[in-house]
C-alpha positions as CSV (number, residue, x, y, z in Angstrom):
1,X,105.3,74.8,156.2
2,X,103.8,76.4,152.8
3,X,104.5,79.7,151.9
4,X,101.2,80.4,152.8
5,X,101.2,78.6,156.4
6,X,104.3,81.1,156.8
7,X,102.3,84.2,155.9
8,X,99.9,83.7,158.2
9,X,102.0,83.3,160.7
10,X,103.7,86.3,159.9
11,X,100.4,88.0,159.7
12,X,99.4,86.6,162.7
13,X,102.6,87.7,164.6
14,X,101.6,91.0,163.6
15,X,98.5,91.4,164.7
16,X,99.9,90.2,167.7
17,X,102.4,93.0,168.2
18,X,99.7,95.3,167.0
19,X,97.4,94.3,170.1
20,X,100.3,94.5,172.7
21,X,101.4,90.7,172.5
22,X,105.2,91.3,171.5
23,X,106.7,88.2,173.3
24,X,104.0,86.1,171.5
25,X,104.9,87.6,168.3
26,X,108.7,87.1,168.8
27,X,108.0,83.4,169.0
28,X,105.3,83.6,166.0
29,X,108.4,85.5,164.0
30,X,111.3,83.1,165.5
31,X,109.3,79.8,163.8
32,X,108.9,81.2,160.8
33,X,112.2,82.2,160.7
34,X,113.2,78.7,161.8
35,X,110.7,77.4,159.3
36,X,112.2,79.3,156.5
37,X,115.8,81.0,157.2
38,X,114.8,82.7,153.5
39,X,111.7,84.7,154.8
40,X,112.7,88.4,154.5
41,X,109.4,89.5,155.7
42,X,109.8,87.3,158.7
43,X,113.2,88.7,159.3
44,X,112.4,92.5,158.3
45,X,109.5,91.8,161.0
46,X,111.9,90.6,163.8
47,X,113.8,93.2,163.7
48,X,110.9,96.2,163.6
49,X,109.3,94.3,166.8
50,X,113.0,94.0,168.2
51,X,113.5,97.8,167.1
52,X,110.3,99.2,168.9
53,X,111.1,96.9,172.3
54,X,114.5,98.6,172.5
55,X,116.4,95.5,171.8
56,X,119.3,96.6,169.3
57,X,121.4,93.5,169.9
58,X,118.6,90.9,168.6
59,X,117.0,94.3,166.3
60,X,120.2,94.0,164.5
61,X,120.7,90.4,164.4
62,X,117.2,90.2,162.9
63,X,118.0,92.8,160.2
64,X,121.5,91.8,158.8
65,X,119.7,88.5,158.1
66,X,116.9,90.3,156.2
67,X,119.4,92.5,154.7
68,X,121.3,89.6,153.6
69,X,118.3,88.4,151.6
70,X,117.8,91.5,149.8
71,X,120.0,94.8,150.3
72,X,117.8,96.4,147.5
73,X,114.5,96.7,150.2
74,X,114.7,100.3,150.7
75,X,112.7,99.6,154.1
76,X,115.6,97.0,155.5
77,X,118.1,99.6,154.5
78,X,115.9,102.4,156.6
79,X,115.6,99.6,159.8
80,X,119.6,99.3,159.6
81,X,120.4,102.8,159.6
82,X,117.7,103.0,162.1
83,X,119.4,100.7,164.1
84,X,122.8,102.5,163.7
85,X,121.8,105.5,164.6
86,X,120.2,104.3,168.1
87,X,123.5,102.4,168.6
88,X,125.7,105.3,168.1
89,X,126.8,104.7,165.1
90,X,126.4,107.9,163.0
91,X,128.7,106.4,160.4
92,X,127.4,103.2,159.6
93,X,123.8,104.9,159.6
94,X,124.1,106.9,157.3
95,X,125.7,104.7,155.0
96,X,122.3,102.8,155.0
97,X,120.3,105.9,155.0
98,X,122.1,107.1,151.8
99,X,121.5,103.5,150.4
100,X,117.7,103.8,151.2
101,X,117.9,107.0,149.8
102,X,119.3,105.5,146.6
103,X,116.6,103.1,146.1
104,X,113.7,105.6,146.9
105,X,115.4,107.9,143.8
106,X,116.0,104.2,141.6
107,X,112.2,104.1,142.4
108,X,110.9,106.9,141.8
109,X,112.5,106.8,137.9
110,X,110.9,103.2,137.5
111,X,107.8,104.3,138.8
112,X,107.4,108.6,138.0
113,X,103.1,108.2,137.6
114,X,102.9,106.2,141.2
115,X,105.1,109.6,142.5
116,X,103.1,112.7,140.8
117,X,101.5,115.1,143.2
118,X,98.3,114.5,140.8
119,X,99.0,117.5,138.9
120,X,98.8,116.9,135.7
């Protein structure tokens, strides 16, 4: 599969979810995962759909693999602690959320034009 066959089926298993189809995107996101075990998008996506559908074993599952392909996302750190927090596990939450917290600040100091309030 090309990196753009993969897209659009990530797209695709989007649009999916966002019409109400979540098992159909499930199996959209589980091929591209099984296409390419290196997709964080695919992955990140998994685990959102997983998330929203109340399933924290297979929302966590999803995310540690994302999270293993890049711990610097500030948005797979959010999902975890997400994730934690819905599990019970205050802890472990907010490690992540201090984490994403982290990256929005590393961010913001790359990036201080993208964050003004306009005001110049």
């Amino acid at each position: 599969m090309t990196s753009d066959e993969l897209q659009t089926l990530i797209d695709d298993a989007t649009f999916d979810y966002a019409m109400g189809e979540t098992e159909a995107a499930i199996g959209k996101l589980a091929r591209a995962t099984e296409a390419d075990p290196k997709s964080f998008a695919a992955w990140h996506a998994l685990a959102e759909i997983h998330f929203s559908s109340r399933k924290l074993d297979e929302a966590l599952h999803a995310a540690e693999h994302a999270h293993a392909i890049d711990d610097q996302d500030l948005f797979i750190n959010t999902t975890l602690s997400r994730i934690w927090m819905e599990r019970g596990d205050k802890a472990t939450a907010e490690k992540y959320g201090a984490q994403a917290k982290i990256l929005s600040w590393k961010d913001q100091l790359k990036n201080p034009e993208e964050q003004s309030d306009g005001i110049n």
